[in-house]
N, C-alpha and C positions, 0 to 999 in steps of 0.2 A: 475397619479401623486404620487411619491414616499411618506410615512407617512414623513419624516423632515422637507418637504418642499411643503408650500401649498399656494395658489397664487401668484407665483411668477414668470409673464409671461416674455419669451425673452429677453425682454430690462430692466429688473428688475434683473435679477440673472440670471448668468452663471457658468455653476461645470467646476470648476479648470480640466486643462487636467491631471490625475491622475488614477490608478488603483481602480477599485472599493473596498471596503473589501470584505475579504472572510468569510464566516459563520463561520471558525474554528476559524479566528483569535481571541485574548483573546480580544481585545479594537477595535471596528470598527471607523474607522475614516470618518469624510466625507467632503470635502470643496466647501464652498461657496465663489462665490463674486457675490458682491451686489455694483453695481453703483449709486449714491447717488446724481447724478446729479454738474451742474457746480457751484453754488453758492448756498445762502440761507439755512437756516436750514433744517437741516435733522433729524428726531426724530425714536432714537427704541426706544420701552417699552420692557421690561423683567417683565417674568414672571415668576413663580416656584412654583412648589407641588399642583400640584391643587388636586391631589388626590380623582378624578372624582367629584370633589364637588366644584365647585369656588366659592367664595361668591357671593350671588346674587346682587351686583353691583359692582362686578369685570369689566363683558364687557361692563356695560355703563360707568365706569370709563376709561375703555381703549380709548373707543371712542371717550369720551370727549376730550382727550387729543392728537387725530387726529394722531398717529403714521401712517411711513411711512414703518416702517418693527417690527415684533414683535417677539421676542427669547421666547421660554421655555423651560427652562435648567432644566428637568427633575421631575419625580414622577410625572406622567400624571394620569395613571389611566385609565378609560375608555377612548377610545380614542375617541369619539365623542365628547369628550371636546377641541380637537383641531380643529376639525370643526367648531364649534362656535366661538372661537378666531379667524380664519382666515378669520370669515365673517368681524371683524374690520378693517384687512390689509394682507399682504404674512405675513409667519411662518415659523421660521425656527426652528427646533426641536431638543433636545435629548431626549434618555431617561434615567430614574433614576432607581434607584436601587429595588424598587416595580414593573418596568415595564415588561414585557414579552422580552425577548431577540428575538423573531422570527416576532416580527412585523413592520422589515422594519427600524427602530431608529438605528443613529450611535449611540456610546456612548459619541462620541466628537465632533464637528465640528471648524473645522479650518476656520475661518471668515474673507475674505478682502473685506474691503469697499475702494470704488475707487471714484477718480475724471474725468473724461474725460480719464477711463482706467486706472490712474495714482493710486499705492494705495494710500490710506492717513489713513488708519488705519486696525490692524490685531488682530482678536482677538481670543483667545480660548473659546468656549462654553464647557461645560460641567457641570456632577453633583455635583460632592462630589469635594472637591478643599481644599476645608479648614479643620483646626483642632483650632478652638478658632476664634484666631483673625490669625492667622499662615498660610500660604499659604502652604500645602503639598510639599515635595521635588520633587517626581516626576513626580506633577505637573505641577512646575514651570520647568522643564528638558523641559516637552512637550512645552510648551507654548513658551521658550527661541527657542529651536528647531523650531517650528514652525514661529516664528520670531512676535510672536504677543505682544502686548505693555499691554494686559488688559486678566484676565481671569475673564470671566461671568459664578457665580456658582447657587446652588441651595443646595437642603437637611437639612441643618440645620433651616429652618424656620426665621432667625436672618437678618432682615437687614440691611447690612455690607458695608460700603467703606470704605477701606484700601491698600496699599501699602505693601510688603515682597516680599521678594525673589527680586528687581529689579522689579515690575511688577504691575501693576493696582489690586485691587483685588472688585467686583462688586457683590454683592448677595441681589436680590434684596425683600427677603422675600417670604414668602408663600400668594397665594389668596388662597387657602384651609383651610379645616378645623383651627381652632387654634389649636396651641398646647402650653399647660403650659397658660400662659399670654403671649404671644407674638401679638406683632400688625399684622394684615394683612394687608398684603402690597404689590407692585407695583413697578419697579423701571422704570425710563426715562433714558434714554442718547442722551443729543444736541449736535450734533458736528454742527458749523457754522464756519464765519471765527475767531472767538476769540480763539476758541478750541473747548473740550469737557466739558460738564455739565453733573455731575452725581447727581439723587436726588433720593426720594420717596417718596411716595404716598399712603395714608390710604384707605382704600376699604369703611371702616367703614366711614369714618367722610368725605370724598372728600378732606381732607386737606393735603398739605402737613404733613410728617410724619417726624420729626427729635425725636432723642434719648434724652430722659429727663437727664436734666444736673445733676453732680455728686452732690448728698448733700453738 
């Protein structure tokens, strides 16, 4: 089983018919689809930067919260820490900008979640995406190119829900060490029939995590 992608038997994910990347390329690409089943909720958690250190109630946070597929968009670290997340649910991986280039990790992955085959949501994974609140230019090129509605980031530690460039933008914080004061955090995404639910998640307290209101 390739390192992006860890339990995620036949009927769960299928690789888009596409060329593999090649070692030389600058940006390795890789795509997923992930069938989601015909009705009912369907839950990822997103994760990010664990930086071989997750908090130690990061995975029984995960767990609790019974996800059906789980993203970590980058700064992994040892990578036996994807191991342990995938004991919660299938993984689907990149790697970030601390990580080793030769072990296997796209740098991006292209994401369709389907219904009965049908897709009903595209997204881009990746690390570095943002500058502030700002969605990157050539980002947002990939993401439109790829025709996905939402990019799921990581790197800056910040957990982010925001809009730019025409596009979702999703960063669902660090389970890793802190860094500065920043909350450690978790992020969900429900798609059912209403739509999508974007949120997050304290590692720290088990509570929902929302950004303290402006003075």
């Amino acid at each position: 089983m390739t390192p992006r992608r860890r339990g995620l038997d036949k009927g769960t994910r299928s690789l888009l018919e596409s060329p593999p990347w090649r070692e030389d390329d600058v940006d390795r690409v890789a795509h997923e689809q992930v069938e989601i089943g015909r009705a009912g909720r369907f839950r990822v958690a997103v994760v990010a930067d664990t930086h071989s250190h997750p908090h130690p109630d990061a995975l029984r946070l995960l767990a609790e919260h019974a996800p059906n597929l789980i993203l970590h968009a980058g700064d992994i670290g040892d990578l036996s820490v994807l191991d342990a997340i995938a004991e919660v649910a299938p993984l689907i991986t990149v790697r970030g900008n601390i990580d080793a280039t030769d072990n296997g990790l796209p740098d991006h992955v292209h994401l369709t979640l389907t219904r009965q085959g049908v897709p009903c949501a595209r997204w881009l994974l990746t690390h570095i995406a943002v500058r502030g609140p700002k969605l990157m230019k050539h980002v947002a090129v990939r993401a439109h190119e790829a025709g996905a509605q939402m990019v799921v980031c990581g790197h800056s530690h910040v957990p982010w829900i925001g809009t730019h460039r025409g596009l979702a933008v999703f960063n669902p914080g660090s389970i890793g060490p802190r860094r500065f004061r920043l909350p450690i955090t978790l992020g969900l995404v429900d798609l059912d029939a209403e739509g999508i639910t974007l949120t997050h998640w304290s590692c720290e307290t088990g509570a929902r995590w929302r950004p303290m209101a402006a003075p």
